[in-house]
Gaussian input, Z-matrix of N, CA and C with variables (Angstrom, degrees):
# hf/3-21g

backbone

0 1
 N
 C     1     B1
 C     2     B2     1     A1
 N     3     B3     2     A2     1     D1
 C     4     B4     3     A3     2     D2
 C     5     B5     4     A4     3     D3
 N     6     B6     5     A5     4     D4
 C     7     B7     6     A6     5     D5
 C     8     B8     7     A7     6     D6
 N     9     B9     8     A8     7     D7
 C    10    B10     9     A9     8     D8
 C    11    B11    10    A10     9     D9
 N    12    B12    11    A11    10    D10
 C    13    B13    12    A12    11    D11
 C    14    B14    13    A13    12    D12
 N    15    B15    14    A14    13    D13
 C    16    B16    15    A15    14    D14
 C    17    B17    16    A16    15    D15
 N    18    B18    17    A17    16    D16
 C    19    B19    18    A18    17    D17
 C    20    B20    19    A19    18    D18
 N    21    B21    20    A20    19    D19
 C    22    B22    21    A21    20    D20
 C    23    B23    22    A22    21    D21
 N    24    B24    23    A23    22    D22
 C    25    B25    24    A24    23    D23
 C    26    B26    25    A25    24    D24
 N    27    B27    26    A26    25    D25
 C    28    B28    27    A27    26    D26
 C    29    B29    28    A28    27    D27
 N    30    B30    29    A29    28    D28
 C    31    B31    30    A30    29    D29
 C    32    B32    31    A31    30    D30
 N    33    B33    32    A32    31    D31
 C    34    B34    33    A33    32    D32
 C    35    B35    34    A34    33    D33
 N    36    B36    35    A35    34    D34
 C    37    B37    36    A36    35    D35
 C    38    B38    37    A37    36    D36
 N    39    B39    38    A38    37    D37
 C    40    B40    39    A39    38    D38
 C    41    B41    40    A40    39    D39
 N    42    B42    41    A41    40    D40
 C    43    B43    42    A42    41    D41
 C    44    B44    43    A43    42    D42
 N    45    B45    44    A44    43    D43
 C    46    B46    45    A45    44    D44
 C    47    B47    46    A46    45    D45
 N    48    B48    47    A47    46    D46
 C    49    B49    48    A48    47    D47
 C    50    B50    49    A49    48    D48
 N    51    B51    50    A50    49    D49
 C    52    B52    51    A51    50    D50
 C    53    B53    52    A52    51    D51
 N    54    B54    53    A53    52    D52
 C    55    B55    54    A54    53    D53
 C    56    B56    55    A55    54    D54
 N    57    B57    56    A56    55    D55
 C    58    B58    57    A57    56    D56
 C    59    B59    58    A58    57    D57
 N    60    B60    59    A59    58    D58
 C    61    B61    60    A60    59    D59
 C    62    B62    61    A61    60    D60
 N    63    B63    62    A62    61    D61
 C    64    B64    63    A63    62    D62
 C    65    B65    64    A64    63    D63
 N    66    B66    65    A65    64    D64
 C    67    B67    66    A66    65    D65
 C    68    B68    67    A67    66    D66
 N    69    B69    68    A68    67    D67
 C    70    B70    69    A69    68    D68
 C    71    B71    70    A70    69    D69
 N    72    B72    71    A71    70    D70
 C    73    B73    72    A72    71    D71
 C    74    B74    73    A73    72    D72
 N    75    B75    74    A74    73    D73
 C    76    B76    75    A75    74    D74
 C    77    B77    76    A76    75    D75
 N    78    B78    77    A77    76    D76
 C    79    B79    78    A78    77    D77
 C    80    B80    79    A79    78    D78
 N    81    B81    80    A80    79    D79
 C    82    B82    81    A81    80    D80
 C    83    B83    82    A82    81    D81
 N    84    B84    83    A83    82    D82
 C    85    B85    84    A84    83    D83
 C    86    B86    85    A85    84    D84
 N    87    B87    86    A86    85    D85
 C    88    B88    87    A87    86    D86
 C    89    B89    88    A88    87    D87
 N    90    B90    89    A89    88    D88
 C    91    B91    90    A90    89    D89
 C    92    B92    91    A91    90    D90
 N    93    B93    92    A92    91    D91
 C    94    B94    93    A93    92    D92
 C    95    B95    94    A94    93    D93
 N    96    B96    95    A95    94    D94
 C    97    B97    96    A96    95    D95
 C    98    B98    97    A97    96    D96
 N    99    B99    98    A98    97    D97
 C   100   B100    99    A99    98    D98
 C   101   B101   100   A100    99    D99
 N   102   B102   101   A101   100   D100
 C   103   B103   102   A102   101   D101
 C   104   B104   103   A103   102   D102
 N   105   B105   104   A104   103   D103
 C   106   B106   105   A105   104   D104
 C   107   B107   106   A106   105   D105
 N   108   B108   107   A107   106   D106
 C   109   B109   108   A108   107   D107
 C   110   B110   109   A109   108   D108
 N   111   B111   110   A110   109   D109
 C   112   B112   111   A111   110   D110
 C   113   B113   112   A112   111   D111
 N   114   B114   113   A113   112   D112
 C   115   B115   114   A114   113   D113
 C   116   B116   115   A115   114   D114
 N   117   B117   116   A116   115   D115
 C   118   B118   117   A117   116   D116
 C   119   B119   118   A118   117   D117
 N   120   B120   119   A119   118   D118
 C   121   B121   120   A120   119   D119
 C   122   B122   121   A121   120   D120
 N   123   B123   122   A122   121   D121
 C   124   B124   123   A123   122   D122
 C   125   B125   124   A124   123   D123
 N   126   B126   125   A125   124   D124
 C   127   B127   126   A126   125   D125
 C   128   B128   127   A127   126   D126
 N   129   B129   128   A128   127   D127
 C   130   B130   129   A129   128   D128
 C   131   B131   130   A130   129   D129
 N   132   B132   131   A131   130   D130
 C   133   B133   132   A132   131   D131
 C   134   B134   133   A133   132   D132
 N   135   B135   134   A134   133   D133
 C   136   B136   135   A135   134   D134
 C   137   B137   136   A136   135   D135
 N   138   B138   137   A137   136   D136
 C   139   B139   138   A138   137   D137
 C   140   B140   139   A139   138   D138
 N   141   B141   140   A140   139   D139
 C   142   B142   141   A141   140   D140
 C   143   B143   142   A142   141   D141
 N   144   B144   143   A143   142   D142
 C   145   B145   144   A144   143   D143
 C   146   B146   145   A145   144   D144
 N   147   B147   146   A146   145   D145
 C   148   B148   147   A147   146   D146
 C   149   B149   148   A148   147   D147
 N   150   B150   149   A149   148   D148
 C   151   B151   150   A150   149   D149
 C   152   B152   151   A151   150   D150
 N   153   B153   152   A152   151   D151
 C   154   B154   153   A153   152   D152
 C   155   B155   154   A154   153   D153
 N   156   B156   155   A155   154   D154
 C   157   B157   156   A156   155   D155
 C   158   B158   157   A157   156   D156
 N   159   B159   158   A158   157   D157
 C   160   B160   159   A159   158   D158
 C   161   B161   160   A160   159   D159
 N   162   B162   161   A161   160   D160
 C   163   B163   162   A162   161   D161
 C   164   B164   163   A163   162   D162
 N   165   B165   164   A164   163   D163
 C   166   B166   165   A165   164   D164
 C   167   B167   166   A166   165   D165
 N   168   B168   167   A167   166   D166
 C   169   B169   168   A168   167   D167
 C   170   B170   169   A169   168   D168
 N   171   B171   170   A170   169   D169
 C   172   B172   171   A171   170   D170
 C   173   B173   172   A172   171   D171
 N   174   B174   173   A173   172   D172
 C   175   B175   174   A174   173   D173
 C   176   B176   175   A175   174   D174
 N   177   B177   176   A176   175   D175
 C   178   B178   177   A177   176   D176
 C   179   B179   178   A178   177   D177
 N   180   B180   179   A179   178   D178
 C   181   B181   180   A180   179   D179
 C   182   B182   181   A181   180   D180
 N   183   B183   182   A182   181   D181
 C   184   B184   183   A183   182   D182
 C   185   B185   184   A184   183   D183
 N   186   B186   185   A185   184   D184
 C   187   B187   186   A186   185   D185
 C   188   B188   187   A187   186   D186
 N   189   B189   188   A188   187   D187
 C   190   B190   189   A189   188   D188
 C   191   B191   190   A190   189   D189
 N   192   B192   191   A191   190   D190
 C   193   B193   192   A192   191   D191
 C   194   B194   193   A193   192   D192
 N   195   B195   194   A194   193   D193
 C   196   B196   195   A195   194   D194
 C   197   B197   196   A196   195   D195
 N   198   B198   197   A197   196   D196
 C   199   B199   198   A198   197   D197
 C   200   B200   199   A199   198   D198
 N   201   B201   200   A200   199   D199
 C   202   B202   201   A201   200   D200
 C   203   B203   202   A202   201   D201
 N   204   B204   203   A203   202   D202
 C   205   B205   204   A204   203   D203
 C   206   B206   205   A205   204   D204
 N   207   B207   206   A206   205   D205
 C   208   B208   207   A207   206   D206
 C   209   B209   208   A208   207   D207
 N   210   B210   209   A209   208   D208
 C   211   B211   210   A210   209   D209
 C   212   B212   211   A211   210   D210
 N   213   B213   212   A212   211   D211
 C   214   B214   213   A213   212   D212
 C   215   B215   214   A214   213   D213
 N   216   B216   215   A215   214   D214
 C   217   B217   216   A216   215   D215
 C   218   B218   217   A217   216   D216
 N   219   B219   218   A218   217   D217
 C   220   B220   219   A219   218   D218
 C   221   B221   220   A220   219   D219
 N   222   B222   221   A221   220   D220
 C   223   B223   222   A222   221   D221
 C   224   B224   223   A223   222   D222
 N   225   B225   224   A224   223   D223
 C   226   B226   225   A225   224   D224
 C   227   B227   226   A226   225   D225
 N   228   B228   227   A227   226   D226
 C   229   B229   228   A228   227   D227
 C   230   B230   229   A229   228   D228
 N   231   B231   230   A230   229   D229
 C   232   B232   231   A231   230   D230
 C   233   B233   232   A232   231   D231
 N   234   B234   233   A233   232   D232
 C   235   B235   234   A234   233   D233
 C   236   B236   235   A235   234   D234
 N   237   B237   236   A236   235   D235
 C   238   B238   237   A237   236   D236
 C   239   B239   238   A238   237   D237
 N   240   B240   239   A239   238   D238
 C   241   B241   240   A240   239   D239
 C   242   B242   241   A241   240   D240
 N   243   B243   242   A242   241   D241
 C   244   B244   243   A243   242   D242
 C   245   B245   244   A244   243   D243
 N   246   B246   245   A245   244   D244
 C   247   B247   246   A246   245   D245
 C   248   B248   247   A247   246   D246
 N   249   B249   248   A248   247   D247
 C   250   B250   249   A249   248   D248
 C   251   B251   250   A250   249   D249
 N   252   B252   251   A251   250   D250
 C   253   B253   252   A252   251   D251
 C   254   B254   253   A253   252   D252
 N   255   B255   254   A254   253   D253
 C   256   B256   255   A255   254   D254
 C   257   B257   256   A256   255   D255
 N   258   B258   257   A257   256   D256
 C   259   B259   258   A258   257   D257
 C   260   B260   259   A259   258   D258
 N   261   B261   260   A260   259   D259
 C   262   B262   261   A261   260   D260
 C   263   B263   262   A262   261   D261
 N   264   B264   263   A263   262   D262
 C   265   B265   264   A264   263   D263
 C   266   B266   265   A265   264   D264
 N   267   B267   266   A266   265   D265
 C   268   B268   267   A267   266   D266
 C   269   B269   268   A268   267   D267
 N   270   B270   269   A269   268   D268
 C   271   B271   270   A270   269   D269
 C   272   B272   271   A271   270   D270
 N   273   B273   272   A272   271   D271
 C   274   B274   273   A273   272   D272
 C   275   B275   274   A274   273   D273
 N   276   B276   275   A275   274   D274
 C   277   B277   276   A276   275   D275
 C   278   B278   277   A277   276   D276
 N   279   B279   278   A278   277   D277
 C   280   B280   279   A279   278   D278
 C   281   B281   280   A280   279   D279
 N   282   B282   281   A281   280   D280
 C   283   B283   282   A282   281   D281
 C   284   B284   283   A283   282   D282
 N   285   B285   284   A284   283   D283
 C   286   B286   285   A285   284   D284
 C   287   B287   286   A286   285   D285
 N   288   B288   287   A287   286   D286
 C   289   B289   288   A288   287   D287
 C   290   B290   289   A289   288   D288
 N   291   B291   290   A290   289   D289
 C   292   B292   291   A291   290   D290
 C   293   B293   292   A292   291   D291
 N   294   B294   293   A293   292   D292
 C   295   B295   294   A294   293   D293
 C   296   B296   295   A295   294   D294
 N   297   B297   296   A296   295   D295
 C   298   B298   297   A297   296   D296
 C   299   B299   298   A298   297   D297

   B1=1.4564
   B2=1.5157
   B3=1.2698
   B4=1.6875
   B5=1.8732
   B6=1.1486
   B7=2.0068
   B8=1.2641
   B9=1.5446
   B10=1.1313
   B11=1.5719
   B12=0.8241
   B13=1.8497
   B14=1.6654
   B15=1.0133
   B16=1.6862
   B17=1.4835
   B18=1.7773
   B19=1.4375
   B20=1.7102
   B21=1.8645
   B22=1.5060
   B23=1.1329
   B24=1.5786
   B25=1.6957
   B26=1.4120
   B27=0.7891
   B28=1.5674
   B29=1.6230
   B30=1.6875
   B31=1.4850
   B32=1.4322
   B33=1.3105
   B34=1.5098
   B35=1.9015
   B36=1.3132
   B37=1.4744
   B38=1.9174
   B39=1.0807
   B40=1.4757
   B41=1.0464
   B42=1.3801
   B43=1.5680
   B44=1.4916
   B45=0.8203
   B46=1.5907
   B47=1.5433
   B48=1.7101
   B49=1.2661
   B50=1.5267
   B51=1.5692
   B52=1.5310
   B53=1.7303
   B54=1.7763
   B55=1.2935
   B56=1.7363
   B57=1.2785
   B58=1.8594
   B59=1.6738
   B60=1.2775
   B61=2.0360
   B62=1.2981
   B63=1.3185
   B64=1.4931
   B65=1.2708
   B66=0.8485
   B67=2.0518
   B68=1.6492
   B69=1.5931
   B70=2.2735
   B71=1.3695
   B72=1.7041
   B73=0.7822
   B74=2.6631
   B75=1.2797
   B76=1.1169
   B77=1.6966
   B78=1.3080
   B79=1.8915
   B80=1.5452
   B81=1.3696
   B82=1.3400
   B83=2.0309
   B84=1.4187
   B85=1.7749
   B86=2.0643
   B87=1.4927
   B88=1.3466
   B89=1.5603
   B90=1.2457
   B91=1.6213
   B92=1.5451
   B93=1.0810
   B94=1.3150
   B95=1.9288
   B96=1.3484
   B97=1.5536
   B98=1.1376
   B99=1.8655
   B100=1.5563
   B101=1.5352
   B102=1.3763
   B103=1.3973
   B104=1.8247
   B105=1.2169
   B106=1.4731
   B107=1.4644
   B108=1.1209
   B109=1.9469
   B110=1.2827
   B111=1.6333
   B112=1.4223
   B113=1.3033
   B114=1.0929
   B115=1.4198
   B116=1.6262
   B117=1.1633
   B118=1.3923
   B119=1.1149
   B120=1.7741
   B121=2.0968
   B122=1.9615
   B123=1.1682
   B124=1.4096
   B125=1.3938
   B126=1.0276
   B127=1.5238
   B128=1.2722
   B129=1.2247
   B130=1.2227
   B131=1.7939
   B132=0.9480
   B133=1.3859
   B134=1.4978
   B135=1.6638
   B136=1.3842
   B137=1.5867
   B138=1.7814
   B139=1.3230
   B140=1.5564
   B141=1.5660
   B142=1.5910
   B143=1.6718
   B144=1.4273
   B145=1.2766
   B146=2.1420
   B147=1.4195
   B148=1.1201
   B149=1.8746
   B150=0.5167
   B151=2.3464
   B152=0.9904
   B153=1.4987
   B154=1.3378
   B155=1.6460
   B156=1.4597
   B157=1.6191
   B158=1.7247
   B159=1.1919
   B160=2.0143
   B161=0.9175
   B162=1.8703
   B163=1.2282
   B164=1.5785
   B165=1.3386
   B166=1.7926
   B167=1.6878
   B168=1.1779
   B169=1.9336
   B170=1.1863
   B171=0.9180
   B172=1.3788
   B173=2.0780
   B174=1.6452
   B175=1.2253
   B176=1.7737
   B177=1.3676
   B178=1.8856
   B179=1.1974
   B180=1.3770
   B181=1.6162
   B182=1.6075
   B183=0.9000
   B184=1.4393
   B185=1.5107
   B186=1.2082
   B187=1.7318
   B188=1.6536
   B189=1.5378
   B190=1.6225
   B191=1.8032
   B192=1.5233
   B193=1.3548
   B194=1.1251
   B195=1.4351
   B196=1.3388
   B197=1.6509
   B198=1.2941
   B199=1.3568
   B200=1.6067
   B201=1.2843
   B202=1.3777
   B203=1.3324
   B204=1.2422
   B205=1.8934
   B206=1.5846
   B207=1.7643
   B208=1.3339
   B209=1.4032
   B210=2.0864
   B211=1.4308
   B212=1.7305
   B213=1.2949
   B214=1.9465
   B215=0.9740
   B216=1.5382
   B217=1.7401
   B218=1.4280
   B219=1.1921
   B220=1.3686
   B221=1.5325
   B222=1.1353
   B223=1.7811
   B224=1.7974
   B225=1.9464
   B226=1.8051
   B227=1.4727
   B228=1.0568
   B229=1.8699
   B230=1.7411
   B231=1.7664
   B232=1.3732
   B233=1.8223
   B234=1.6404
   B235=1.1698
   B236=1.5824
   B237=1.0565
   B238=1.6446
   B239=1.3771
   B240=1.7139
   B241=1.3926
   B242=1.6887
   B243=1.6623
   B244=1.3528
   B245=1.2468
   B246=1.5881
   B247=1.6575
   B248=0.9628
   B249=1.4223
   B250=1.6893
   B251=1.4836
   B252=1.2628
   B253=1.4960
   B254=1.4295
   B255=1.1745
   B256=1.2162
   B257=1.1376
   B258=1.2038
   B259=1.8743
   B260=1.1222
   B261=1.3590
   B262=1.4990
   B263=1.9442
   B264=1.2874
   B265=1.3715
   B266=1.9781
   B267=1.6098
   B268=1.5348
   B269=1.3491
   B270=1.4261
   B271=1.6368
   B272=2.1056
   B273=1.4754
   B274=1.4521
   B275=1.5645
   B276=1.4589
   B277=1.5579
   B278=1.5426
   B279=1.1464
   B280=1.3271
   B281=1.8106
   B282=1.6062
   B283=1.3097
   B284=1.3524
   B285=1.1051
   B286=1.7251
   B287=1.4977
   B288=1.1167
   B289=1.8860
   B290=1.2249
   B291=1.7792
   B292=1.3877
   B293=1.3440
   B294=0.7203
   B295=1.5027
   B296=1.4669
   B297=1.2302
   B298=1.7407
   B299=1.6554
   A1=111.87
   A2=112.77
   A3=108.38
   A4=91.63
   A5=99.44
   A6=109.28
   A7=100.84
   A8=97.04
   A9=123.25
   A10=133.62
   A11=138.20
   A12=125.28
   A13=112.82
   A14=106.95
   A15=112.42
   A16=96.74
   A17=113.05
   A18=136.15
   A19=80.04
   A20=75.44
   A21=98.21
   A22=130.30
   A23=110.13
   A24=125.64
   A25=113.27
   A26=134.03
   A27=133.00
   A28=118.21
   A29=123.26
   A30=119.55
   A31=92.20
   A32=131.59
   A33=123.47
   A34=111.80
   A35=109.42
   A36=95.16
   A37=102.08
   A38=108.84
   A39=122.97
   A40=104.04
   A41=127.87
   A42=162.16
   A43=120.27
   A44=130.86
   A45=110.90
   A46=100.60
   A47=122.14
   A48=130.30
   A49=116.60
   A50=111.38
   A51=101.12
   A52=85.85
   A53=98.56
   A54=115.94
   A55=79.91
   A56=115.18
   A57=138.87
   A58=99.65
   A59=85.61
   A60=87.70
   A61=109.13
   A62=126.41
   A63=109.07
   A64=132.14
   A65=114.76
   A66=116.67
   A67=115.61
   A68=77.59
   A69=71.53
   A70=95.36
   A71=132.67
   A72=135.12
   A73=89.01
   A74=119.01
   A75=117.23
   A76=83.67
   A77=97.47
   A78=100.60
   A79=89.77
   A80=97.73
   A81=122.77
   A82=92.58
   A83=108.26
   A84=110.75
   A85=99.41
   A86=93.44
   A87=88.40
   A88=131.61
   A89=116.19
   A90=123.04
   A91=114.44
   A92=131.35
   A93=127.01
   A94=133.12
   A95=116.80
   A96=112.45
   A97=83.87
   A98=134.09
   A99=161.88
   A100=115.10
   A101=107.26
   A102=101.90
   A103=111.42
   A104=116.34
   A105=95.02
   A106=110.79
   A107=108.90
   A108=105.92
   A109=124.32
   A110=108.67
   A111=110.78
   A112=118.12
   A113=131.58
   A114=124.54
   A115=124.68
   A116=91.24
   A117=96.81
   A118=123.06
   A119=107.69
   A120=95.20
   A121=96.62
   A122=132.75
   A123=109.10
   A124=130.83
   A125=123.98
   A126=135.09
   A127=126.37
   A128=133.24
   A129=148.17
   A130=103.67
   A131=111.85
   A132=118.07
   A133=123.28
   A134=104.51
   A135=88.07
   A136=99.17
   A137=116.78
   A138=106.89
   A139=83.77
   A140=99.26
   A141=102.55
   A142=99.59
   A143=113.40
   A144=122.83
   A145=92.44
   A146=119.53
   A147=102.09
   A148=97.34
   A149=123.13
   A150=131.77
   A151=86.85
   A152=98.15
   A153=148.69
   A154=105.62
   A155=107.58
   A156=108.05
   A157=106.77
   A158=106.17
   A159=111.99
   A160=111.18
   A161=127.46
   A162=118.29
   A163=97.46
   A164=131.78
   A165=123.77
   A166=104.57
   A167=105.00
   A168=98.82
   A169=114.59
   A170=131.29
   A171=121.71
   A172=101.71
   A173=116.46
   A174=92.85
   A175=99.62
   A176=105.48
   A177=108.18
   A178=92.83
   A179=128.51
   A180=135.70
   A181=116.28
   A182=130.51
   A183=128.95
   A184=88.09
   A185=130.17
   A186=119.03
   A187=94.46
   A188=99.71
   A189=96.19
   A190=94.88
   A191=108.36
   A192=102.88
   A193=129.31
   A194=127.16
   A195=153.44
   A196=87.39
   A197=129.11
   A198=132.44
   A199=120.47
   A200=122.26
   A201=114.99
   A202=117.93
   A203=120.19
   A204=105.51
   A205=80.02
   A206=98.91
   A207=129.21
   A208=109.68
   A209=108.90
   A210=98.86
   A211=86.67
   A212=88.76
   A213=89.51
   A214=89.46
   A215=117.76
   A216=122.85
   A217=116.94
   A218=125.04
   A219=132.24
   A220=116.87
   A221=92.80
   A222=109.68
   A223=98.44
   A224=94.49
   A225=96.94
   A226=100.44
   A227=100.86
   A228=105.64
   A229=99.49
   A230=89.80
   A231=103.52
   A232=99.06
   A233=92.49
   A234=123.73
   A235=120.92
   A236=110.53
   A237=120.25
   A238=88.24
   A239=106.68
   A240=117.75
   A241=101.64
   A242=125.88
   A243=129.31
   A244=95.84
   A245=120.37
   A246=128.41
   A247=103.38
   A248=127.99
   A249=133.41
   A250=142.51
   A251=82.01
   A252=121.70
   A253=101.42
   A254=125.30
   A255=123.26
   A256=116.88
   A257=129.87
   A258=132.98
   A259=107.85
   A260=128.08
   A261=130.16
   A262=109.92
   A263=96.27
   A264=105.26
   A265=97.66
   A266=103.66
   A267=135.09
   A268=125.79
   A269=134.52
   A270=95.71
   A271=86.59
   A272=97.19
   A273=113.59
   A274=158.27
   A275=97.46
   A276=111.90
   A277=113.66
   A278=104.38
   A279=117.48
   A280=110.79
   A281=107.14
   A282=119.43
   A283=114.78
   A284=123.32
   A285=126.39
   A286=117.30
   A287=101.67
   A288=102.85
   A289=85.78
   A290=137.39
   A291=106.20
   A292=98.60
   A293=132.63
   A294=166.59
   A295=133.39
   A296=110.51
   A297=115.74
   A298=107.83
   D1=23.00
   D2=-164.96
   D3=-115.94
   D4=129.40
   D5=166.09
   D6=-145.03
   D7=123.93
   D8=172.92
   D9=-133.15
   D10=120.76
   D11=179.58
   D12=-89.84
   D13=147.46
   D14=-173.62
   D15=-126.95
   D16=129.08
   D17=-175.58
   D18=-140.84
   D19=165.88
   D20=-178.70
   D21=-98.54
   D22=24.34
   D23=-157.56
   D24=-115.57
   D25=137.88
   D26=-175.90
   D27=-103.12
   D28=126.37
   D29=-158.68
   D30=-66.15
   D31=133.20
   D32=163.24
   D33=-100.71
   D34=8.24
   D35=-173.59
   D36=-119.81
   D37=-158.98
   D38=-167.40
   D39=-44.42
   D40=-168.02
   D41=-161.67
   D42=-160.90
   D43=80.20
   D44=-167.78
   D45=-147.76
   D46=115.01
   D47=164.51
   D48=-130.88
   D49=143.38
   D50=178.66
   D51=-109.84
   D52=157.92
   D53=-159.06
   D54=-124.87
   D55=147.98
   D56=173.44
   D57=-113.57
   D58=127.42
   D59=150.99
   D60=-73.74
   D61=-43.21
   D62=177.60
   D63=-150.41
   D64=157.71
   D65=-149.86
   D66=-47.68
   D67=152.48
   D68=-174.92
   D69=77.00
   D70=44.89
   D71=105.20
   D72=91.05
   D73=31.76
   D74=-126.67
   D75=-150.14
   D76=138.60
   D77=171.16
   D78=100.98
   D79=-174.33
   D80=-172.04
   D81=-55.65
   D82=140.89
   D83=177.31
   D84=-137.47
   D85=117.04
   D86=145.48
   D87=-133.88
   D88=-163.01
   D89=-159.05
   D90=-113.25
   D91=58.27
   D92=176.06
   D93=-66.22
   D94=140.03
   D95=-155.40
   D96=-114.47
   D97=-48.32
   D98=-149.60
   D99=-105.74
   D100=171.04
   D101=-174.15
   D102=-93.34
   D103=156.00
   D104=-176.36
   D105=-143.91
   D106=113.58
   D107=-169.18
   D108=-77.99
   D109=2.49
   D110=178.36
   D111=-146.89
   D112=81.86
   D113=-174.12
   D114=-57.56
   D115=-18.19
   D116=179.09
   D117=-89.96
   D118=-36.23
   D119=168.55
   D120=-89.20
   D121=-30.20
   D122=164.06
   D123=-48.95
   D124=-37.67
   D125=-177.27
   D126=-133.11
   D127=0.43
   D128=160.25
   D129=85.24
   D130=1.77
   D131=176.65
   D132=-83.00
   D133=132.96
   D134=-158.97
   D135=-123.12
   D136=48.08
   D137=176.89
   D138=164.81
   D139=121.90
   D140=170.81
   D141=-124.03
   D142=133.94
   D143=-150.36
   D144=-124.91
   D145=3.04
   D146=-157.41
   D147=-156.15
   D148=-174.35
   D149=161.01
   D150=157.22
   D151=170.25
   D152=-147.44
   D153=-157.83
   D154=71.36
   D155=-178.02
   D156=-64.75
   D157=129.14
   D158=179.80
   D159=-106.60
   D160=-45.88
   D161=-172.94
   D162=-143.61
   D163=138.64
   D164=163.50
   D165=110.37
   D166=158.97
   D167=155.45
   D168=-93.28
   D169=-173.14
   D170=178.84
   D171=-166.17
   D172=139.67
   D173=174.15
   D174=-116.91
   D175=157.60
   D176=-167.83
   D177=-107.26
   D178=144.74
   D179=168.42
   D180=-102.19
   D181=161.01
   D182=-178.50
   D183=-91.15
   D184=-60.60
   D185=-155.37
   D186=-111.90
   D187=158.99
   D188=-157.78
   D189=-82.20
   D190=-165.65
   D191=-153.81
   D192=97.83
   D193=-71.28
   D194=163.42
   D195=141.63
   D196=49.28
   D197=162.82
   D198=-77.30
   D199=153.81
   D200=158.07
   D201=91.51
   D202=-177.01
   D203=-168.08
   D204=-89.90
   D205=163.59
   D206=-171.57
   D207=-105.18
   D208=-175.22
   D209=148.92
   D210=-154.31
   D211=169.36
   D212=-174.87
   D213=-108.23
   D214=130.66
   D215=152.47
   D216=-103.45
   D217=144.82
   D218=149.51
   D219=-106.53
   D220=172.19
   D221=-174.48
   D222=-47.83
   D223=124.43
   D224=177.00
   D225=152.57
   D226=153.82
   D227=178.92
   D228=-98.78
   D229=124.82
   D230=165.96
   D231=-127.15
   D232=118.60
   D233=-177.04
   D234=-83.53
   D235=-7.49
   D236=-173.73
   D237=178.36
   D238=130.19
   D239=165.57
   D240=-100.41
   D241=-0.40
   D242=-177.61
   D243=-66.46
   D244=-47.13
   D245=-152.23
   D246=-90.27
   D247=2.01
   D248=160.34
   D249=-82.38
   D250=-15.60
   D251=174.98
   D252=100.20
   D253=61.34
   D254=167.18
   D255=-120.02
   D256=17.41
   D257=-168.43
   D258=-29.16
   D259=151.49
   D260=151.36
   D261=80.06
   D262=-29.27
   D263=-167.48
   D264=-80.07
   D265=131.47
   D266=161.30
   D267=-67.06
   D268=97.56
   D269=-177.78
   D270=-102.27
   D271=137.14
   D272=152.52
   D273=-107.06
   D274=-13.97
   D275=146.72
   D276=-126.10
   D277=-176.47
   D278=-176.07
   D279=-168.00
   D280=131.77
   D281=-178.08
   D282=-121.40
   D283=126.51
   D284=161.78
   D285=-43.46
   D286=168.69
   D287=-165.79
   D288=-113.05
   D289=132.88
   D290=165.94
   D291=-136.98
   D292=72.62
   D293=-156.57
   D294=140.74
   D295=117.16
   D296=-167.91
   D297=-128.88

């Protein structure tokens, strides 16, 4: 489940994604700049179903840590990761790309 492209350029500017508990952009929303291995003891949230990438790539993990299959985002509103083919699937951490 992981797509990714590899260039030889490195992001030099911000980071910035808001994460949804639940799709359509809806539920509890916060603002992340940093990487965060636990959404659940950072934010008490225990299922992000939606983001809104603003600035950076960023990759999402299903199990926190950075465990488990991934997905690569770039800058863009993803409104449902169900309708992506992600059914069923949790993402619980998430890391910036900082190198591309």
């Amino acid at each position: 489940l992981f797509s990714c492209c590899y260039c030889s350029a490195k992001h030099r500017g911000s980071f910035r994604m808001r994460i949804y508990e639940r799709e359509n952009f809806e539920g509890q929303m916060y603002e992340m700049m940093d990487d965060c291995d636990n959404i659940m003891d950072r934010y008490r949230m225990n299922n992000c179903m939606s983001c809104n990438v603003m600035d950076g790539h960023w990759l999402m993990y299903e199990q926190p840590h950075y465990r488990g299959r991934m997905m690569y985002m770039r800058p863009g509103e993803y409104r449902s990761f169900r309708d992506m083919g992600f059914s069923g699937m949790r993402f619980m951490s998430m890391r910036r790309i900082m190198d591309m």
